[in-house]
N, C-alpha and C positions, 0 to 999 in steps of 0.2 A: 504494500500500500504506500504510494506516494503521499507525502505531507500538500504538496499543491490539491490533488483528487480530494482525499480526506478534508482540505480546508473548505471545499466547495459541497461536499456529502455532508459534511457535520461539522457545522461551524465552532462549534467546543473543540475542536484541534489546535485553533488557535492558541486557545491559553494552553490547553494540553496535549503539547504532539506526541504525535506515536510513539515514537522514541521514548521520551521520558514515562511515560502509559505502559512501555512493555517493560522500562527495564525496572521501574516499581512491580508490576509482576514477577518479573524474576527473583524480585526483592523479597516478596511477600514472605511473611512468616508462615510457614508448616506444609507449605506448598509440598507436594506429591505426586505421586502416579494416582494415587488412590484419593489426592482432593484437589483435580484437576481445575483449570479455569477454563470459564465456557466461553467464546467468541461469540459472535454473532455476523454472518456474514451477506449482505443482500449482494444478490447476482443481479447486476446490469447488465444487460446488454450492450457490448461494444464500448464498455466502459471499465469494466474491471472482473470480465470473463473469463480472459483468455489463459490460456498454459500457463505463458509468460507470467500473469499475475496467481496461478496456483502456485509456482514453484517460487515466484517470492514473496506469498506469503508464508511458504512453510521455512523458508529462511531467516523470514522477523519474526517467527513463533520459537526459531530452535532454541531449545535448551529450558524452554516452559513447558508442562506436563497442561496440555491443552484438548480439549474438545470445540472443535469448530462447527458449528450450526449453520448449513446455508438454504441462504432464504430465497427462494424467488419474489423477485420485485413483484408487490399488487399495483398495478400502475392505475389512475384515476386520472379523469378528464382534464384536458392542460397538461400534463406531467409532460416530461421530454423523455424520458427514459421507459425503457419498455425493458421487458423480465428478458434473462437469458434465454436462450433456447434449450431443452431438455436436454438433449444430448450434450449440448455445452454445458450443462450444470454437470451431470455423470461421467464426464470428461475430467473436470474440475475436479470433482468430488472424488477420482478413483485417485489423480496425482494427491492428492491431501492424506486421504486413507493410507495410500502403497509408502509417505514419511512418516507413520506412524501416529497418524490422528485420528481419533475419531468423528468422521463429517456425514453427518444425517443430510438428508434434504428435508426441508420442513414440507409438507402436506398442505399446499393453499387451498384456503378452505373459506366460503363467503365471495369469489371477488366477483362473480354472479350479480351481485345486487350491491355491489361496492361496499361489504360489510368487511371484508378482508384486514391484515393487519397495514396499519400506514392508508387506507381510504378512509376509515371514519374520521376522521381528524378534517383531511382536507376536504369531505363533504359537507362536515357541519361548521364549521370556520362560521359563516352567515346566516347559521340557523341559532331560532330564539331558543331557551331554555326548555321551555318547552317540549320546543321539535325535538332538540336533543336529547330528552329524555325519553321520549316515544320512542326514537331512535335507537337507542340503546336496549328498550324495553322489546322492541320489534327483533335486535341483533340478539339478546336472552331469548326469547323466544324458538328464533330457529336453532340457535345452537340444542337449545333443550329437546327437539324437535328432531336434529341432525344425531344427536345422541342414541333417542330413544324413549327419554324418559317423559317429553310429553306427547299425545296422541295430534295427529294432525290437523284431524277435524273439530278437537277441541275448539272452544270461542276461549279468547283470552279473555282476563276478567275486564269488567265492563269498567269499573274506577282509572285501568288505566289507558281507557282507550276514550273515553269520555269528552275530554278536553279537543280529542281530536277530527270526531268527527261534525262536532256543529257545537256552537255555546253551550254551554252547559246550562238546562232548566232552574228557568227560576225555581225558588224553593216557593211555598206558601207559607205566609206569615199565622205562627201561630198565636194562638189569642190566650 
């Protein structure tokens, strides 16, 4: 990972570049094979996909007992960046593994209905409190739903869906 990329993905680079970030891990006390540090790594497309960046990231990793996590990018409307290609990820993912790390691919789940991880944020940015919580009670929902544990045809409870489908009824005044 470049310090210029990195300052433009996550602007906290600035105060904390990579460098000083890994060699405090390295630093860490009790660190181990067995109390590993977890990465987190989103695959862009044509941005920090390639070989090239697999095998240098497992060269700013050396000598940290790491598990690296890669994410496919959930891209949402306006973004510039679009998710790597699958093969490009298991490509990625096998150079990572074959230096002795453990790299999952995470399972994007939601980007269907822009609920995915990295989309709610930039869909509600301009939504009232509200929305947002409908939002979020709508994203509970499927998840619960994607699970198993709630039935589909279920009606969600009516309290919280109330606000959203027309004002909510006057009460009548009691006497």
């Amino acid at each position: 990972m470049r310090d210029e990329l990195r300052n433009e993905l996550v602007p906290l680079n600035r105060k904390y570049p990579i460098k000083e970030l890994l060699e405090a891990c390295r630093n860490y006390p009790g660190l181990s094979n067995a109390r590993r540090i977890t990465f987190e790594y989103v695959m862009l497309k044509g941005v920090n996909d390639a070989i090239a960046d697999a095998k240098a990231l497992v060269r700013l990793l050396e000598g940290i007992p790491a598990k690296i996590n890669l994410i496919p990018f959930n891209p949402w409307p306006g973004t510039r960046y679009e998710c790597s290609d699958w093969d490009q990820i298991e490509k990625f993912s096998e150079i990572v593994f074959n230096a002795g790390y453990a790299s999952p691919v995470r399972t994007p789940r939601g980007r269907d209905i822009l609920a995915a991880c990295g989309q709610l944020k930039s869909a509600t940015e301009k939504l009232t409190a509200r929305e947002r919580m409908a939002l979020r009670a709508m994203a509970r929902r499927i998840n619960r739903i994607a699970k198993g544990v709630a039935p589909l045809n279920a009606a969600p409870a009516p309290s919280r869906l109330a606000g959203l489908r027309s004002a909510a009824p006057a009460r009548p005044w009691r006497s």
